[in-house]
PyMOL Python script that loads the backbone (N, CA, C, O; Angstrom):
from pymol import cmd

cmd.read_pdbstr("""\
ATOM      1  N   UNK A   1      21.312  -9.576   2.028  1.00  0.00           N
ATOM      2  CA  UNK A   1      20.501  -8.377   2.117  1.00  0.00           C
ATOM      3  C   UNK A   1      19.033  -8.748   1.906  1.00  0.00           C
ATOM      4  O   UNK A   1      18.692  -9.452   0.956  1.00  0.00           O
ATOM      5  N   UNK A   2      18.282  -8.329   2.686  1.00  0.00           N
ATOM      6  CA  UNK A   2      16.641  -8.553   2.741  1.00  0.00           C
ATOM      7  C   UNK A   2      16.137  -7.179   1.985  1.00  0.00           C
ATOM      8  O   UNK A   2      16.314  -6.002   2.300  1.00  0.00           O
ATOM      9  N   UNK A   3      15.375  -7.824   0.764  1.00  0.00           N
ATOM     10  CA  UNK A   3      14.511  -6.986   0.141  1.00  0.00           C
ATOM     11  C   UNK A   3      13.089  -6.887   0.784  1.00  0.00           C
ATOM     12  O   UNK A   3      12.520  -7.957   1.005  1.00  0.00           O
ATOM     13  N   UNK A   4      12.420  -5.668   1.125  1.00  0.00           N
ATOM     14  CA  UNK A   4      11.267  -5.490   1.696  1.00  0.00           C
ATOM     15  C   UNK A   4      10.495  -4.837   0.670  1.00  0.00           C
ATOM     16  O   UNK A   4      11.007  -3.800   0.250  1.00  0.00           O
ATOM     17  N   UNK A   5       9.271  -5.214   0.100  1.00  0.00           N
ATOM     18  CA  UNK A   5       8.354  -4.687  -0.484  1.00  0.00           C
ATOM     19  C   UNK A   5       6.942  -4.347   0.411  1.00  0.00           C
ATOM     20  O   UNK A   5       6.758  -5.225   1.254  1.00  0.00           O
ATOM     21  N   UNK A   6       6.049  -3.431   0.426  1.00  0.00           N
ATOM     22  CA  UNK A   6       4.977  -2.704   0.591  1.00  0.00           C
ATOM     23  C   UNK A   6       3.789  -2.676  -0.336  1.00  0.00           C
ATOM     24  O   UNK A   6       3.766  -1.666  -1.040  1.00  0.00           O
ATOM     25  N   UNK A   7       3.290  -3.102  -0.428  1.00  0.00           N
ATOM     26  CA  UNK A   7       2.180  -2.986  -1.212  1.00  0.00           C
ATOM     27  C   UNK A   7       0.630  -2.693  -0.465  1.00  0.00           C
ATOM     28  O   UNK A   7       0.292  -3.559   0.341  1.00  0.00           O
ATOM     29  N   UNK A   8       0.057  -2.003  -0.591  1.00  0.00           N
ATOM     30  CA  UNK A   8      -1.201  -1.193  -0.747  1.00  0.00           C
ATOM     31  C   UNK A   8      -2.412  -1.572  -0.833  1.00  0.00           C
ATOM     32  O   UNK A   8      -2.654  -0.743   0.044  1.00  0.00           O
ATOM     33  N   UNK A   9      -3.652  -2.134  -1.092  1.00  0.00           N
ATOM     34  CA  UNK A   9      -4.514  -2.958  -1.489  1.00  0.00           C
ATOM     35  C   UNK A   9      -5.858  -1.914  -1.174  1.00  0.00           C
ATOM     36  O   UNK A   9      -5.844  -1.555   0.003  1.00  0.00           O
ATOM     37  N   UNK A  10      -6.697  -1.504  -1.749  1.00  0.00           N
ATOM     38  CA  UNK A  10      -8.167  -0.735  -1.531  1.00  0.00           C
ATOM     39  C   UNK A  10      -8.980  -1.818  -1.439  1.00  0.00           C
ATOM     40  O   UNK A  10      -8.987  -2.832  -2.137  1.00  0.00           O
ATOM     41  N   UNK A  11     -10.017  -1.363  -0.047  1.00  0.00           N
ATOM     42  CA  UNK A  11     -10.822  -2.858   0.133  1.00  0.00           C
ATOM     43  C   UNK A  11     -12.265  -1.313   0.775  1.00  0.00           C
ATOM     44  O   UNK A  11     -12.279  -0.117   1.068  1.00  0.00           O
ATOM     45  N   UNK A  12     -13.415  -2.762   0.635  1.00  0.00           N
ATOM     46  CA  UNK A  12     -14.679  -1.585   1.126  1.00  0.00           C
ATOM     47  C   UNK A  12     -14.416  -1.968   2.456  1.00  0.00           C
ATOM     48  O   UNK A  12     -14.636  -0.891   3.009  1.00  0.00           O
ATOM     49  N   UNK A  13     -14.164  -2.587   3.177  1.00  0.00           N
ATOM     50  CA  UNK A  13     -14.169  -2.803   4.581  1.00  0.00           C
ATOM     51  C   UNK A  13     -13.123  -3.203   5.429  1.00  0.00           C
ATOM     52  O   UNK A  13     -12.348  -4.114   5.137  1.00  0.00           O
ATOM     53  N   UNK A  14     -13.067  -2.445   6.641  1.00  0.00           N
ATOM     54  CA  UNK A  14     -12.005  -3.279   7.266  1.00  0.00           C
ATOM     55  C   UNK A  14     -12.457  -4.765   7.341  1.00  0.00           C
ATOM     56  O   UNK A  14     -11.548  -5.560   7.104  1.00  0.00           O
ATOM     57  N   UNK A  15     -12.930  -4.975   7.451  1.00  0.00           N
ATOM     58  CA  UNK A  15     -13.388  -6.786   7.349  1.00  0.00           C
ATOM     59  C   UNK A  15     -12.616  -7.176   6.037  1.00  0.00           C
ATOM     60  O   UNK A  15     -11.620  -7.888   6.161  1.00  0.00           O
ATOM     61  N   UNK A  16     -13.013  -6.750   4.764  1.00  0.00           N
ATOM     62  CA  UNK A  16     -12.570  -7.340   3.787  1.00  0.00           C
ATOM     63  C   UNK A  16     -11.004  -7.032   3.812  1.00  0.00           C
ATOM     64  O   UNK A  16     -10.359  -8.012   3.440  1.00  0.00           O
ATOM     65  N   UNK A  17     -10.333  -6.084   4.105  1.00  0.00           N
ATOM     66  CA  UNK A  17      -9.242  -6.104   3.969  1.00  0.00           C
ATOM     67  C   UNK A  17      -8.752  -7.182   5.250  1.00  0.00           C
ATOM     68  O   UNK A  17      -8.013  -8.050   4.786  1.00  0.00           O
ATOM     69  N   UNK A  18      -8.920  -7.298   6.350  1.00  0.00           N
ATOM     70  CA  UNK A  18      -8.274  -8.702   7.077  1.00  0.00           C
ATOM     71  C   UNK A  18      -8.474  -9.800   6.427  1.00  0.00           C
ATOM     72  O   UNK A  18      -7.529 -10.585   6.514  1.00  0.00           O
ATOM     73  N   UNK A  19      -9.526 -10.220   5.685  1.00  0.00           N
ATOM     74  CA  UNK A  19      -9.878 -11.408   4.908  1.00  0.00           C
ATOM     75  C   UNK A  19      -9.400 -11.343   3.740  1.00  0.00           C
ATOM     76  O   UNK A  19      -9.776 -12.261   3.012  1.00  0.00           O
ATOM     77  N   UNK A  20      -8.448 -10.322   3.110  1.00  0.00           N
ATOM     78  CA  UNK A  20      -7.776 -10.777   1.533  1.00  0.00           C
ATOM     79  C   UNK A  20      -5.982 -10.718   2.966  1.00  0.00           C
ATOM     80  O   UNK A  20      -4.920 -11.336   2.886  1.00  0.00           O
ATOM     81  N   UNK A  21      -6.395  -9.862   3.872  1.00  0.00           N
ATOM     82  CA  UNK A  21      -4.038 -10.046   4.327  1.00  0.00           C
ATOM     83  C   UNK A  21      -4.386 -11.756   4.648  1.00  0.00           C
ATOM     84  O   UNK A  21      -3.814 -12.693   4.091  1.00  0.00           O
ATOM     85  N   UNK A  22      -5.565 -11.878   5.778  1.00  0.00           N
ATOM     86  CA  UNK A  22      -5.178 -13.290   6.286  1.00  0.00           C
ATOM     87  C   UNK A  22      -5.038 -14.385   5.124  1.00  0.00           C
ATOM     88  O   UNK A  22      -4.181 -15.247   5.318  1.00  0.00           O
ATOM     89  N   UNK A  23      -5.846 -14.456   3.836  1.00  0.00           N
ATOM     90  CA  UNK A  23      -5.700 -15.378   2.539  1.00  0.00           C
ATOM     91  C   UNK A  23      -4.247 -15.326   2.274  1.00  0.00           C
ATOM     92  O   UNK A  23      -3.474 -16.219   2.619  1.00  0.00           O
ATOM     93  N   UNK A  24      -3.801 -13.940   1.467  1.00  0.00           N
ATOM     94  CA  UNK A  24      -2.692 -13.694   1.469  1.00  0.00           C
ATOM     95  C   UNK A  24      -1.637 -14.504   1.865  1.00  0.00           C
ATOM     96  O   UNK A  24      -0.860 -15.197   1.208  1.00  0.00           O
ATOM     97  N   UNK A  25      -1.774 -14.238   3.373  1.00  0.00           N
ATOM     98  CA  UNK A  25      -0.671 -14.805   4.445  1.00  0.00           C
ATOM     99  C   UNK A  25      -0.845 -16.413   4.174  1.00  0.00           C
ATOM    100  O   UNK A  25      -0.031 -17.113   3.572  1.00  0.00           O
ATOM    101  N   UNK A  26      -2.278 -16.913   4.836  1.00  0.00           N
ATOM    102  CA  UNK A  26      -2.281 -18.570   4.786  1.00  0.00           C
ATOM    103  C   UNK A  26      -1.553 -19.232   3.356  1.00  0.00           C
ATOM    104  O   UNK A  26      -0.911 -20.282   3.396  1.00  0.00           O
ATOM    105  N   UNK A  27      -1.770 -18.418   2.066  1.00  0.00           N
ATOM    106  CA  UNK A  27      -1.802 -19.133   1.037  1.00  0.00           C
ATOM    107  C   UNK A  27      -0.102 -18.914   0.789  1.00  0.00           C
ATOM    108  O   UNK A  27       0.387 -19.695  -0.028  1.00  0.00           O
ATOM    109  N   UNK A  28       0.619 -18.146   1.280  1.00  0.00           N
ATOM    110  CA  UNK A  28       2.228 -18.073   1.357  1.00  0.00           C
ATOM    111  C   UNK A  28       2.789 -17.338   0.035  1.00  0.00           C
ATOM    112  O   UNK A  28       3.716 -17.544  -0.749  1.00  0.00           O
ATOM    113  N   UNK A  29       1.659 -16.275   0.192  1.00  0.00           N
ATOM    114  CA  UNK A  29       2.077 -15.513  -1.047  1.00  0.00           C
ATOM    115  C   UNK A  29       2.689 -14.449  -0.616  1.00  0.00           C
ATOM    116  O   UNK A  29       3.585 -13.954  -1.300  1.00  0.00           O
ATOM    117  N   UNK A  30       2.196 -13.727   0.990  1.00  0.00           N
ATOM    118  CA  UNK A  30       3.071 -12.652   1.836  1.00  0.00           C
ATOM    119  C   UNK A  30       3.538 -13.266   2.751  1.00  0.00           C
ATOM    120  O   UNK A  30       3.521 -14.492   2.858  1.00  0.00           O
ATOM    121  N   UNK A  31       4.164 -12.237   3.766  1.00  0.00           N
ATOM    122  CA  UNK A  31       5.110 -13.041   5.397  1.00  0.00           C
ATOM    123  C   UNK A  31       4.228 -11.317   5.866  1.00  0.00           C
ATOM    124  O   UNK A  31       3.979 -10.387   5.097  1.00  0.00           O
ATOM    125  N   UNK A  32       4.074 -11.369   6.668  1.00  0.00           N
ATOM    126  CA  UNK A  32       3.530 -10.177   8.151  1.00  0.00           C
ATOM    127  C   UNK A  32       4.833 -10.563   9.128  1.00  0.00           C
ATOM    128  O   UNK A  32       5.237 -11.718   9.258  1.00  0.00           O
ATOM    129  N   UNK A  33       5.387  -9.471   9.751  1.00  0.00           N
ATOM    130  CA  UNK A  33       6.217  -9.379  10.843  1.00  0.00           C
ATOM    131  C   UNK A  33       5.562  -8.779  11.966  1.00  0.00           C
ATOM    132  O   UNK A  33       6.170  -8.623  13.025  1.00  0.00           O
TER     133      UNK A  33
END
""", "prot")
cmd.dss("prot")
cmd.show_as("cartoon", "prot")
cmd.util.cbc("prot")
cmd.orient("prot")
């Protein structure tokens, strides 16, 4: 069974929010489908 979590994040910019998912992602702390 695959557990899926969601989490939320407040950012001032769409810029900054692609630049904390893409960190996120590179650093293998999330997965994006």
């Amino acid at each position: 069974m695959t557990k899926t979590i969601v989490i939320f994040v407040t950012a001032s910019s769409t810029e900054e929010a692609r630049k904390i998912g893409q960190t996120l992602v590179e650093e293998g702390k999330v997965a994006c489908c």
